[in-house]
N, C-alpha and C positions, 0 to 999 in steps of 0.2 A: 500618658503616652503609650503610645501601641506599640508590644515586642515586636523586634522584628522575626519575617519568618525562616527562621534555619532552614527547613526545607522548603525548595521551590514547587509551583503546580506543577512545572515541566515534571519532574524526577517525579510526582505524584502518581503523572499520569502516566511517563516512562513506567512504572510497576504495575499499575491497573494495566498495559496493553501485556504484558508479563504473567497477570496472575488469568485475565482473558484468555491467552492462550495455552494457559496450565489448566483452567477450571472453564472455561465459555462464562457467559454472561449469567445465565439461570445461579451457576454455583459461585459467584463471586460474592465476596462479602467485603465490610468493611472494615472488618477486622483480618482478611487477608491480606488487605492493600497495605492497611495502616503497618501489621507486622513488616512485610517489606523496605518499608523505607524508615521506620521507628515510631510510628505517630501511634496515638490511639484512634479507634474509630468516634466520638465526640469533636475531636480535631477536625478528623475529614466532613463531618458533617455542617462543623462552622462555616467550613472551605467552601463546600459544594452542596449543603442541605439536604443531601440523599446520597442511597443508591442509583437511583436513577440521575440525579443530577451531575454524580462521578459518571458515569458511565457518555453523558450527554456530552460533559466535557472532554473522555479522550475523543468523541465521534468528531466534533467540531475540530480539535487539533487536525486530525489527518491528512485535510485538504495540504494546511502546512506543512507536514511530514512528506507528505509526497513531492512539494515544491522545494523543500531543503534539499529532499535524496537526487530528484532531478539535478539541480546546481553542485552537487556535492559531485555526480557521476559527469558534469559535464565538465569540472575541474579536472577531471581526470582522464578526459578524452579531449581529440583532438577529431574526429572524426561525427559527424551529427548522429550516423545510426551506431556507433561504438557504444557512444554516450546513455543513445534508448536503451542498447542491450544490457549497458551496466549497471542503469536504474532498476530496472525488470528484475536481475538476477541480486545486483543488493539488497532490492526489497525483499526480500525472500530468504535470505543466504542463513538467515537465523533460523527458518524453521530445519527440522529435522525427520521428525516425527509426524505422522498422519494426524495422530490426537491432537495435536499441539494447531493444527490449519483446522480440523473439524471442529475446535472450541472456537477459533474465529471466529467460522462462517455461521456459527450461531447468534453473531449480530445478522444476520443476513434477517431473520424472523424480525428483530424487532425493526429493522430497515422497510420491510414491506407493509407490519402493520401498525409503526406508529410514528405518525406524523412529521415531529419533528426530529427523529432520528434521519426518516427519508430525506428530508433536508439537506441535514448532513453528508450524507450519502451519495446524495448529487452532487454536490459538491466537491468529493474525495474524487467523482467521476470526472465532474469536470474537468477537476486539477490534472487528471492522467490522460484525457484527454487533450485538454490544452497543452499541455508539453507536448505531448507525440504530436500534437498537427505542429508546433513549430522546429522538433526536432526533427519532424519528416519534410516538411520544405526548406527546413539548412539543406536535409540531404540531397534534396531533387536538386537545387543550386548548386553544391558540390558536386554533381555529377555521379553521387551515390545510388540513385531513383534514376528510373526513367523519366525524360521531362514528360509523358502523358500520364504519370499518373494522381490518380481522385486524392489528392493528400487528406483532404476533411474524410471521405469516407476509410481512407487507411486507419487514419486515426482514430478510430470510431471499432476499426475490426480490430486493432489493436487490444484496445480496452477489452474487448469480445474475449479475445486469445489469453488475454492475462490472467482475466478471472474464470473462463471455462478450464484453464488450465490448474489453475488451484483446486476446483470444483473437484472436477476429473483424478486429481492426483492425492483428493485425500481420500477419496474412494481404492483408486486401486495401487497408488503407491507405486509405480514405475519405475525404477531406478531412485536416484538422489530426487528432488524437488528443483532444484539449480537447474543439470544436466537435461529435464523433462522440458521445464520452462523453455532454455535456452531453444530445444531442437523443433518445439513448436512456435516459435518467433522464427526462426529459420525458415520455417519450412512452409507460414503466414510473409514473411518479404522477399521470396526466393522467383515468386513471378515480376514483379518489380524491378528488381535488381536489372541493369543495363548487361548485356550478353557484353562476354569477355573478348576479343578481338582475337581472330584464331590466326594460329602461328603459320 
């Protein structure tokens, strides 16, 4: 009979996105992941057969991470573009550091040149776009938006604004990462927004 497993793939890969954003992809190892959660690296290899097959694995979760953090932030609003903003800024709210986003975006290499990480990748796109097209037509129905506007293509510049934003900010570091975020989604739905009715 097969032990069961004390740790989950979740917490596995909870620490692989962990030691990604301490070390990027090039410098992760299997014995940094495994140290993190208690495993040896033999373990993780039974689990996932590689380096590259851990790494495959947190790419593939993401799409799901972004779909949790979505519903997690819409439990918390009441509001369809509240809910966008507080997806955007909790994704993020953990980084700190410029290094800590620059080791990310060093998935971004293996996104472009191998295959079925691109996959993946689309996917994560997808997921951030698919919520913003539906959380930007709650909003156009609540009278958040204006009813004329392109909801698919908001949603799309959305996506645009999120990640040029991380880009842009692990380069120059602007203030917090939160407060940056935030004021460039502002100031990306502030043509949009229905004029306030003057007193």
């Amino acid at each position: 009979m097969a032990r069961p497993r004390l740790i989950s793939d979740d917490a596995i890969l909870d620490a692989t996105r962990q030691v990604l954003a301490e070390l990027g992809p090039a410098k992760l190892t299997l014995a940094a992941v495994g140290a993190r959660v208690g495993l040896a690296p033999p373990t993780l290899m039974q689990r996932f057969g590689s380096k590259r097959g851990l790494l495959l694995a947190s790419a593939a979760r993401s799409p799901h991470v972004v779909l949790r953090a979505v519903q997690e932030a819409e439990a918390r609003n009441t509001s369809p573009l509240a809910a966008l903003r507080d997806f955007a800024l909790s994704s993020v709210a953990h980084i700190k550091h410029r290094e800590e986003l620059g080791n990310g975006l060093g998935f971004v290499q293996l996104d472009v040149a191998d295959p079925e990480f691109r996959n993946h990748a689309l996917a994560h796109s997808a997921a951030i776009v698919d919520s913003s097209t539906r959380l930007l037509a709650a909003a156009q129905q609540a009278g958040e938006l204006k009813p004329d506007v392109d909801v698919p293509a908001l949603a799309r510049l959305t996506l645009v604004c999120f990640n040029g934003a991380l880009q842009v900010w692990a380069v120059n570091g602007w203030g917090s990462l939160t407060d940056f975020l935030r004021d460039q989604l502002d100031l990306l739905l502030s043509p949009y927004l229905p004029e306030s009715p003057r007193s």
